[in-house]
C-alpha positions as CSV (number, residue, x, y, z in Angstrom):
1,X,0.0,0.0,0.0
2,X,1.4,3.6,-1.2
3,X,2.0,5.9,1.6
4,X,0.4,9.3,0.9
5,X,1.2,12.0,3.7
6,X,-1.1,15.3,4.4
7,X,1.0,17.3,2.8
8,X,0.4,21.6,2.7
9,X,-2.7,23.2,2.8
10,X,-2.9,25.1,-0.8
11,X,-6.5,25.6,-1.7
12,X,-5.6,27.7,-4.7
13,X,-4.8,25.3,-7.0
14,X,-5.5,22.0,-8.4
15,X,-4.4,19.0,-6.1
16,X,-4.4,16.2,-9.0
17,X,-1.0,14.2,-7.5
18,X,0.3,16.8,-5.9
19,X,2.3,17.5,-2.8
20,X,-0.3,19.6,-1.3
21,X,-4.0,19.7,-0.3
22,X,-7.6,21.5,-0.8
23,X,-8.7,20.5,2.2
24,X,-8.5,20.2,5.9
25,X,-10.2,21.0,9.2
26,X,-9.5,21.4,13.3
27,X,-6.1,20.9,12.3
28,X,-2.8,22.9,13.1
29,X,0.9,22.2,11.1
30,X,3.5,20.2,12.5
31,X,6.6,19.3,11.3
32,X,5.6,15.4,10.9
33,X,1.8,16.7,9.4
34,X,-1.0,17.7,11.9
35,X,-1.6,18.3,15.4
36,X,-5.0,19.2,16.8
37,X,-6.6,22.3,17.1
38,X,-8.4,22.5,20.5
39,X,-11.5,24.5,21.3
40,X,-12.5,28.0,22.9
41,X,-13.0,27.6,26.7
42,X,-15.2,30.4,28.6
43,X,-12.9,31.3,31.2
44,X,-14.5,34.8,32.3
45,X,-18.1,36.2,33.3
46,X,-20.3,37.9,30.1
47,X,-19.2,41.4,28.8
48,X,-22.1,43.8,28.8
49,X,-21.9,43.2,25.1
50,X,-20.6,41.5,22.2
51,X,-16.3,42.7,22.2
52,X,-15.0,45.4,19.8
53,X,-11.4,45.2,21.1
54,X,-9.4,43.6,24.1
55,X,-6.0,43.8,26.0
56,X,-3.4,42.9,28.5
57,X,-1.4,45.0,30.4
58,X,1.3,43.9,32.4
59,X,2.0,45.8,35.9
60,X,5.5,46.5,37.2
61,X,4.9,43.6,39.9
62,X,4.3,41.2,37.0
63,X,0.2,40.8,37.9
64,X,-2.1,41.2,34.5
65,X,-4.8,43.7,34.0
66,X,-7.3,43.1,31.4
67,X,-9.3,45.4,29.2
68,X,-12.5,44.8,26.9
69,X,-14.5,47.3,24.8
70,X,-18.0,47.2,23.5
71,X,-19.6,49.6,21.2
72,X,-19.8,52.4,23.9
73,X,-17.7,51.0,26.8
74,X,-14.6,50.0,28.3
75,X,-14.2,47.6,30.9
76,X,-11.5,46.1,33.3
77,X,-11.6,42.2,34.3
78,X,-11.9,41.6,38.4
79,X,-9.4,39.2,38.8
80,X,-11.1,38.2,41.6
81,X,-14.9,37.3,40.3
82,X,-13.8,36.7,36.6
83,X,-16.6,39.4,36.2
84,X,-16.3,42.8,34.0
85,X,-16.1,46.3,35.7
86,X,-17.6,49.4,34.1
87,X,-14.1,51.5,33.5
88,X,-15.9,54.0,31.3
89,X,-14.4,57.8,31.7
90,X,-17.1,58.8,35.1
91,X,-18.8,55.6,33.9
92,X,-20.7,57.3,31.6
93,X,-21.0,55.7,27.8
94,X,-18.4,57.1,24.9
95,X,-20.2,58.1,21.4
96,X,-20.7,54.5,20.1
97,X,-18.2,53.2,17.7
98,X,-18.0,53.3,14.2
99,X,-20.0,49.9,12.5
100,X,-16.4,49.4,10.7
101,X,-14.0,49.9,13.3
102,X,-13.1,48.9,17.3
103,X,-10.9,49.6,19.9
104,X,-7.8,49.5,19.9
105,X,-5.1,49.6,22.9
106,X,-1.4,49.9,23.9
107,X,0.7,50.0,27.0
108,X,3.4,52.7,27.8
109,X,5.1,52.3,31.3
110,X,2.0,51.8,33.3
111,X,-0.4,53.4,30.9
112,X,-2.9,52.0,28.9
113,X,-4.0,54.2,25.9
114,X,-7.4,53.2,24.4
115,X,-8.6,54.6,21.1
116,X,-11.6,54.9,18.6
117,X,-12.5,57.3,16.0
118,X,-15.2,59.0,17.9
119,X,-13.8,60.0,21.4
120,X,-10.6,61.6,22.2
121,X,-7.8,59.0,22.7
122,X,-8.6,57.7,26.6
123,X,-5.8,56.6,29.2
124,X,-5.6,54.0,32.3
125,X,-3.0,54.1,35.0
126,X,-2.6,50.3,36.0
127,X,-0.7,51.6,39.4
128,X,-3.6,53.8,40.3
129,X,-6.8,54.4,38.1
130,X,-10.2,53.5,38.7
131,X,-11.2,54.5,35.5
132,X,-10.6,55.9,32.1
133,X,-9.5,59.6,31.1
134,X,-9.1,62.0,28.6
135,X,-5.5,61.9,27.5
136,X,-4.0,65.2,28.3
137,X,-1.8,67.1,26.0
138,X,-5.0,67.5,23.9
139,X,-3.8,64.2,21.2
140,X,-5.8,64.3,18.2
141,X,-8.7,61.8,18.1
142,X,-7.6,58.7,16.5
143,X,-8.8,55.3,15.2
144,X,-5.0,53.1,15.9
145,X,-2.6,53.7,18.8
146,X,0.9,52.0,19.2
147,X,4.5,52.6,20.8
148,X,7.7,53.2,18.6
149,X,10.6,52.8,20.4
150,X,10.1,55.7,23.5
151,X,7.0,57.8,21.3
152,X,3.3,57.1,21.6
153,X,2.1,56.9,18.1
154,X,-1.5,57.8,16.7
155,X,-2.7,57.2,13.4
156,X,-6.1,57.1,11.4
157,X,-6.8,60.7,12.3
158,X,-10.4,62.0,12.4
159,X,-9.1,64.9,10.9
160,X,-6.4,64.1,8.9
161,X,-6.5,60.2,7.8
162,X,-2.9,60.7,5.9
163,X,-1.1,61.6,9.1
164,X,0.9,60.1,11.4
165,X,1.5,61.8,14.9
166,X,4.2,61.4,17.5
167,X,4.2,62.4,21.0
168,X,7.6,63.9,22.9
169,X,10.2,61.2,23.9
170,X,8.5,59.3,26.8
171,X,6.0,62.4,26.9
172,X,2.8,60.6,25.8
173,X,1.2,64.2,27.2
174,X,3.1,66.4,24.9
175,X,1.2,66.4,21.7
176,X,1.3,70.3,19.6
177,X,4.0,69.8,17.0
178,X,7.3,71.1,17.6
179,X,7.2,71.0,21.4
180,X,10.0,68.8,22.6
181,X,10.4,65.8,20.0
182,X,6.5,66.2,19.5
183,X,5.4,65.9,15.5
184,X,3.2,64.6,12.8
185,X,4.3,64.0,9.3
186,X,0.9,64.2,6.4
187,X,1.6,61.7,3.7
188,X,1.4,62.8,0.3
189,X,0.5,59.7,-1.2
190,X,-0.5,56.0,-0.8
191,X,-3.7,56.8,0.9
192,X,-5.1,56.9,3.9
193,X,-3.4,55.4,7.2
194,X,-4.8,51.8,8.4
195,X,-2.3,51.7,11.0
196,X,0.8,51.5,12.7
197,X,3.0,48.3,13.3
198,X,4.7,49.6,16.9
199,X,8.4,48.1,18.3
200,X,11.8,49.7,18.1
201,X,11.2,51.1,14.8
202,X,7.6,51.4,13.0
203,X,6.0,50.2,9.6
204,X,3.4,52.6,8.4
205,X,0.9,50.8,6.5
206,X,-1.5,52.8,4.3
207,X,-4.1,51.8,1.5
208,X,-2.0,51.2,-0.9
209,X,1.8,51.6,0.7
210,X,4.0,50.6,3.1
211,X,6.8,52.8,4.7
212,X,9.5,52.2,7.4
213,X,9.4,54.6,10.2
214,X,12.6,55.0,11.5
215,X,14.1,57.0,14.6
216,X,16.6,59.9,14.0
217,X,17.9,60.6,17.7
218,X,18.5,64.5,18.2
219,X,16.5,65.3,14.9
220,X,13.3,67.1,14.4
221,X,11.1,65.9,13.3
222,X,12.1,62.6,14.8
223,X,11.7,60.1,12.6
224,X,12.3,59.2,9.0
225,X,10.0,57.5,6.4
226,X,11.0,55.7,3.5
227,X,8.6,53.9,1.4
228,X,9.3,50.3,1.3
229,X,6.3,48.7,-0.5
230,X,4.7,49.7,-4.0
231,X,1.0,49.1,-4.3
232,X,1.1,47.0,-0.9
233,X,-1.0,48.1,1.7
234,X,-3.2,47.4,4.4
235,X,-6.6,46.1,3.5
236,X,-7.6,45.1,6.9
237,X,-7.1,47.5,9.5
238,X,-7.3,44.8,12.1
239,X,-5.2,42.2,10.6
240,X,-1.2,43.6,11.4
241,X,0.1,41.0,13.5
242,X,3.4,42.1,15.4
243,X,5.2,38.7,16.8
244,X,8.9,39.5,17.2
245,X,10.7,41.4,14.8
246,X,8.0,40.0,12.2
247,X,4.9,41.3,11.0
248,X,2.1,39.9,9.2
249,X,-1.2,41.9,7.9
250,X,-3.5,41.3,4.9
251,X,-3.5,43.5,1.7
252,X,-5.6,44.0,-1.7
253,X,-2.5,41.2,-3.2
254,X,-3.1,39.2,-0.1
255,X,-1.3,37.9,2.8
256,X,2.0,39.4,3.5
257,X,5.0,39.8,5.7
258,X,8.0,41.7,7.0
259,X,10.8,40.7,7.9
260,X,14.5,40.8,8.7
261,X,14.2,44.0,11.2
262,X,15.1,47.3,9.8
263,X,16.6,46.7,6.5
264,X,13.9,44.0,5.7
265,X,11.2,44.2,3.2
266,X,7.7,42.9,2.7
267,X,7.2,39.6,1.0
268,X,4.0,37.8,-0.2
269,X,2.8,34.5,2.4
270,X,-0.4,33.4,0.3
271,X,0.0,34.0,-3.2
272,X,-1.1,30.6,-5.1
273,X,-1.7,29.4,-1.7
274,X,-4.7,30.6,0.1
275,X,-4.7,34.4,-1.4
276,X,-7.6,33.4,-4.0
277,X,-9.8,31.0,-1.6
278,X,-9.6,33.7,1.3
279,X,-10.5,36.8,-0.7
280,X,-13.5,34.7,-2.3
281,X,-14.8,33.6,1.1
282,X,-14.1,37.5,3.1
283,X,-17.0,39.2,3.7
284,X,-15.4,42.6,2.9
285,X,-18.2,44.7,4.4
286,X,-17.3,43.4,7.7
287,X,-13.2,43.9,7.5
288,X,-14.1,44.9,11.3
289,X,-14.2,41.0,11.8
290,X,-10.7,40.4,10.1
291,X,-9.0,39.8,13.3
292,X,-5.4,39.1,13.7
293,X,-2.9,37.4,16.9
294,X,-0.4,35.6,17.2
295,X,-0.2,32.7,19.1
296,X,2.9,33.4,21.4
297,X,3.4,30.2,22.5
298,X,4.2,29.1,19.2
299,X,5.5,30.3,16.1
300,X,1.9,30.8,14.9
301,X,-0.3,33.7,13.6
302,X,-3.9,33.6,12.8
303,X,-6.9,35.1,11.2
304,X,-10.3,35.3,12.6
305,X,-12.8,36.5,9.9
306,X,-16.7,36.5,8.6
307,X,-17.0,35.0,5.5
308,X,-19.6,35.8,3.1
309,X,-22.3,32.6,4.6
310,X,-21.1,34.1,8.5
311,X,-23.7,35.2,11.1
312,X,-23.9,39.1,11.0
313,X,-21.4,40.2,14.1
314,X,-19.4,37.1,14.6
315,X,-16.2,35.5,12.9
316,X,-17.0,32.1,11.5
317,X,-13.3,30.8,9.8
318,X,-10.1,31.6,11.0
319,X,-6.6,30.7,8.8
320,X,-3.5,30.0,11.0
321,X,-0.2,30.8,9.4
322,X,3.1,28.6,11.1
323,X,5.9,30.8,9.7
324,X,8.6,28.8,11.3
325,X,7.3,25.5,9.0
326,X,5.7,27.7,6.3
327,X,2.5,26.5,5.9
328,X,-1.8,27.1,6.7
329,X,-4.4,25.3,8.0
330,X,-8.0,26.8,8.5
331,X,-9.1,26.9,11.7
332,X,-13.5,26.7,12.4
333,X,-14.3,29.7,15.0
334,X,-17.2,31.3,16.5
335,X,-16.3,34.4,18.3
336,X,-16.7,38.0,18.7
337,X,-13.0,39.2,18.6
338,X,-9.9,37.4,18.8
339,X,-6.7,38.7,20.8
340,X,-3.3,37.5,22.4
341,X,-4.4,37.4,26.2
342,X,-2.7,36.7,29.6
343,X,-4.9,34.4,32.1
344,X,-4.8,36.8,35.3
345,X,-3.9,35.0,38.4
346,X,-6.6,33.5,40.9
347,X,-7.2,33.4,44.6
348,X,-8.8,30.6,46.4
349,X,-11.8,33.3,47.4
350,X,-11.6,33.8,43.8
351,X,-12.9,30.2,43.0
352,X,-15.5,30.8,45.4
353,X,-17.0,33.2,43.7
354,X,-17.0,31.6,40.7
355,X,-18.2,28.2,41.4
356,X,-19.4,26.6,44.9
357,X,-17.5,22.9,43.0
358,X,-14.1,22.9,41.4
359,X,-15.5,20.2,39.5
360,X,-17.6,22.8,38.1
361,X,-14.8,24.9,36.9
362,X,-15.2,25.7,33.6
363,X,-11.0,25.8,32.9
364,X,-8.4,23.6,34.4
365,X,-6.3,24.7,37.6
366,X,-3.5,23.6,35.6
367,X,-4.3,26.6,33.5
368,X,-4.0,29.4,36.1
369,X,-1.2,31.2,37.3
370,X,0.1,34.7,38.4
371,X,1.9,36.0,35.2
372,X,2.0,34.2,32.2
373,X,3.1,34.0,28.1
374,X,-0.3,35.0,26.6
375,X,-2.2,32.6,24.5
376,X,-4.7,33.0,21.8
377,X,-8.2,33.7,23.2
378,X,-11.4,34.9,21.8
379,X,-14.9,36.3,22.9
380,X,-17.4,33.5,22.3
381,X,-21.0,34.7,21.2
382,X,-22.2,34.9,24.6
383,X,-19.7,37.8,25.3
384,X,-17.5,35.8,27.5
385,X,-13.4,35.8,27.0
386,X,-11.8,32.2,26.6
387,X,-8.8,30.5,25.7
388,X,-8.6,27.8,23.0
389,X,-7.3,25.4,25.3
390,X,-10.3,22.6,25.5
391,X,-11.3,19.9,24.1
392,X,-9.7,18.7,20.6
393,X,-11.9,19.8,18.1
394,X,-13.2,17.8,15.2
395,X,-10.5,16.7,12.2
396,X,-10.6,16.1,8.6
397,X,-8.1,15.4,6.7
398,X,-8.0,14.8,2.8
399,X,-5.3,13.5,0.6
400,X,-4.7,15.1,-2.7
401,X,-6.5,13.4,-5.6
402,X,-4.9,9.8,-7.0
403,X,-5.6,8.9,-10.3
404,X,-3.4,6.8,-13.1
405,X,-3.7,8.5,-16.5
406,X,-6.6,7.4,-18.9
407,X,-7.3,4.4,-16.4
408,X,-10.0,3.6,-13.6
409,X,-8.2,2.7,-10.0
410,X,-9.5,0.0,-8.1
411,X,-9.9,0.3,-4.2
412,X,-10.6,-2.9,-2.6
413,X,-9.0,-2.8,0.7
414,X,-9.3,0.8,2.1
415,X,-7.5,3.3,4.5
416,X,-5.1,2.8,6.7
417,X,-4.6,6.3,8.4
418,X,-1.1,7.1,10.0
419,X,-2.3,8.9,13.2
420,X,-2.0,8.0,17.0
421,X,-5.8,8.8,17.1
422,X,-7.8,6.0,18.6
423,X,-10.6,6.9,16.8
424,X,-10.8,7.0,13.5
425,X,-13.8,7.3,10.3
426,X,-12.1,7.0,6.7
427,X,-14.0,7.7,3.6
428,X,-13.0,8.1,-0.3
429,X,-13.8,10.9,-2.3
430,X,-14.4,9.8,-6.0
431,X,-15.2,10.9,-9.2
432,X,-14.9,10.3,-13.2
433,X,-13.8,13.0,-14.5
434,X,-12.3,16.2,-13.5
435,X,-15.7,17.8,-14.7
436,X,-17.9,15.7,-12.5
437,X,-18.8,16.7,-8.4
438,X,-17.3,14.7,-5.7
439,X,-19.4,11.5,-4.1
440,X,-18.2,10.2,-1.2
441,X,-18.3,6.5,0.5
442,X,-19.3,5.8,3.7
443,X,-17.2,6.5,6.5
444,X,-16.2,3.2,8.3
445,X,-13.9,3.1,11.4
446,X,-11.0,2.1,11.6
447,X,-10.7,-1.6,12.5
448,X,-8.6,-4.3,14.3
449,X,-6.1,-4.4,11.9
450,X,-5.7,0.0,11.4
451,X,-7.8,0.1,8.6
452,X,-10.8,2.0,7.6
453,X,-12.6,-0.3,5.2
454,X,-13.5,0.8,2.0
455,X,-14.3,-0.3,-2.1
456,X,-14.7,1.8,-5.1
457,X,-13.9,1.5,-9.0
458,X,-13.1,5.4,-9.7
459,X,-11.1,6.8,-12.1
460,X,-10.0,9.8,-9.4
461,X,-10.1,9.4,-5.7
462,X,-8.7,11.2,-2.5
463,X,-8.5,9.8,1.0
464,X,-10.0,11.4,3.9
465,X,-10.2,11.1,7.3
466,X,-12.1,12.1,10.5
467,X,-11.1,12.2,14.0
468,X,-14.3,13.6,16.1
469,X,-14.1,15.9,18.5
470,X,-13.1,15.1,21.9
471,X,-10.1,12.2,20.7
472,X,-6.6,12.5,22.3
473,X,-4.8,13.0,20.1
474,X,-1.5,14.4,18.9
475,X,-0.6,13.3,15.0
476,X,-1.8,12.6,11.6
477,X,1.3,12.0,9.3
478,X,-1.3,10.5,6.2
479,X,-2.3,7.1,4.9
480,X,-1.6,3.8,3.1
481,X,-4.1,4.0,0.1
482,X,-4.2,0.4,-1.4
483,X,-4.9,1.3,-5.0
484,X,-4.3,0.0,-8.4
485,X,-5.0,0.3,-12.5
486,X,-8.4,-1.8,-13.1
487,X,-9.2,-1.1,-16.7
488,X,-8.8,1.8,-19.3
489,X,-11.7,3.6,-21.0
């Protein structure tokens, strides 16, 4: 019996004995073929509403605070109760956000900044606040917020969408232009500004451009831009990924990435890969939804999104990127608002509150601690933040399609699946021509001997397996397909 391995996930082209896949499901790369994916795990109390941005700050003692936004609100997690509390500036309601856009946050020392295009850019001292305030230094009001080296940085300006504006050096409340280090910089092409990739130096990404952002010390204005990409820019606002000195986001071409710190360039991730399938499935009126995080962890990145069949205000698919092995897997979702997050640390009164059983605990004890690495988490449809850390979720796996010339393949033993998985359903995928649809046959489990039973006389055929949810399990390399030339027509 051949062995045929679950090789890359490449849905943009044509599979027909090659060394890649169209498809797979609850399934993340590895470098011998597939682990599982696991599935989101409530871990907090309900938001007021559904999530339009969250965040983790980290305190100077090493204790996490975490911060949640909903169309009108901000509010801080009580690491005590699990539940949300109203951090609203006087607890009074913003101007709601815009359908299109969210919140969006960044630390600097033991500030939070929070902004959104229709309030003034709002700050949270972790040491001492009890709620939100207007940023002094009068910033302009802002859609993104990030930190460049020692500068706050503000971009997608209500009134100006082509500028870029620094504060001092470590002065995040110096803000008119030429006080201190203090500027802005209006871009004369390239379009408007989707956002700012923060770090020790910054990657401005417009519409349809990409420049470097680099720090002059002793120079004003303070930093220098140099374009960097030509017709590459940022299609979803929310989609720029920082993990390390990479970056990731999604343009008009399709996936990309920088790399290769400051003299590095942008380079294309998806293109005859996943570029084609993803921009057919995005719902582009709800680029709100196209969600990026990286998966810390790891060497992952992913992408929540709505696709064009997706429940109005929720994500539905997500694609994972492993840029350390190169290669996707989509990722089945149902969430709110995805985000790197830190599990705060619990108290034994804590648990009380929560639950009069630990065997009633929603999330393992394992999984709590003080201070953390964040993980990937999400806002499941109920408004509640989770981590995908629970059960395995269901897999299926598909080989790419077999076939022998002109002649029809005869089946007559089946699957034998190369997985640790204890439970296994195999099925073949079949048809006559590369004209006709797919049938399927019925899915058998595996038996005694490590085979999933199966017949067919085909003339193309592709292997597939499921693993339902719930199976421990840690691989799936690919199968034995026992196949041969029955006849020529």
């Amino acid at each position: 019996m051949p062995f045929i391995s679950f090789p890359e996930y490449r849905p943009d082209v044509d599979d027909f004995r090659g060394t890649h896949t169209q498809v797979l499901s609850g399934v993340l790369p590895r470098g011998d073929g597939y682990g599982p994916a696991k599935a989101l795990q409530p871990f907090s109390a309900a938001l007021a509403g559904a999530s339009r941005g969250a965040f983790y700050a980290r305190k100077t003692d090493g204790t996490i605070v975490v911060f949640a936004g909903t169309t009108a609100n901000l509010y801080r997690l009580d690491n005590t109760t699990l539940g949300w509390t109203l951090v609203s500036k006087g607890g009074v309601s913003y101007s709601a956000l815009p359908m299109s856009d969210n919140w969006q946050f960044a630390q600097f020392g033991n500030n939070v900044i929070a902004c959104q295009a229709n309030t003034v850019p709002q700050v949270f001292d972790v040491s001492v606040s009890a709620n939100f305030a207007d940023l002094a230094g009068s910033p302009p009001t802002a859609r993104y917020v990030t930190v460049v080296g020692r500068f706050l940085v503000l971009s997608g300006l209500t009134s100006n969408p082509n500028r870029v504006h620094w504060s001092d050096l470590d002065g995040i409340t110096t803000w008119t232009a030429g006080t201190g280090f203090s500027n802005f910089v209006d871009l004369p092409d390239g379009g408007v500004v989707r956002g700012v990739a923060g770090g020790e130096f910054g990657l401005v990404l417009q519409e349809s451009a990409t420049r470097r952002m680099v720090y002059v010390p002793g120079a004003k204005p303070a930093f220098q831009l140099e374009r960097i990409g030509e017709e590459i820019g940022l299609l979803g606002p929310y989609s720029l990924i920082r993990a390390g000195s990479r970056l990731f986001f999604y343009s008009a071409q399709g996936f990309q990435a920088f790399a290769g710190g400051i003299g590095g360039g942008v380079i294309p991730i998806g293109k005859e890969r996943v570029d084609r399938t993803f921009a057919a499935d995005l719902d582009t009126g709800a680029l709100q939804l196209l969600v990026g995080a990286q998966d810390p962890g790891g060497t992952r990145v992913f992408w929540a999104y709505k696709s064009v069949n997706g429940q109005t205000g929720l994500a539905d698919k997500a694609l994972c990127y492993d840029y350390a092995l190169d290669r996707w897997a989509p990722v089945s979702v149902n969430c709110e608002f995805i985000a790197s997050m830190t599990k705060p640390g619990l108290t034994l009164e804590g648990l009380d509150s929560i639950s009069s059983s630990i065997d009633a605990l929603t999330f393992s004890l394992d999984d709590v601690s003080t201070a953390v690495l964040s993980t990937l988490s999400a806002f499941d449809p109920a408004h509640r933040l989770g981590f995908f850390n629970g059960a395995n979720a269901e897999a299926i796996l598909e080989t790419p399609e077999q076939g022998i010339d002109s002649r029809r393949i005869f089946i007559g033993r089946g699957i034998e699946p190369r997985t640790d998985a204890p439970a296994v359903f195999g099925s073949i995928r079949h048809r006559g021509t590369a004209q006709s649809s797919l049938a399927a046959t019925p899915e058998t489990v595996i038996n005694a001997q490590g085979v999933c039973p199966a017949r067919i006389d085909t003339r193309l055929a592709r292997a597939r397996i499921r693993i339902p949810a719930g199976t421990t399990w840690t691989n799936a390399m690919g199968v034995s397909l026992d196949f041969a030339a029955s006849g020529q027509r």
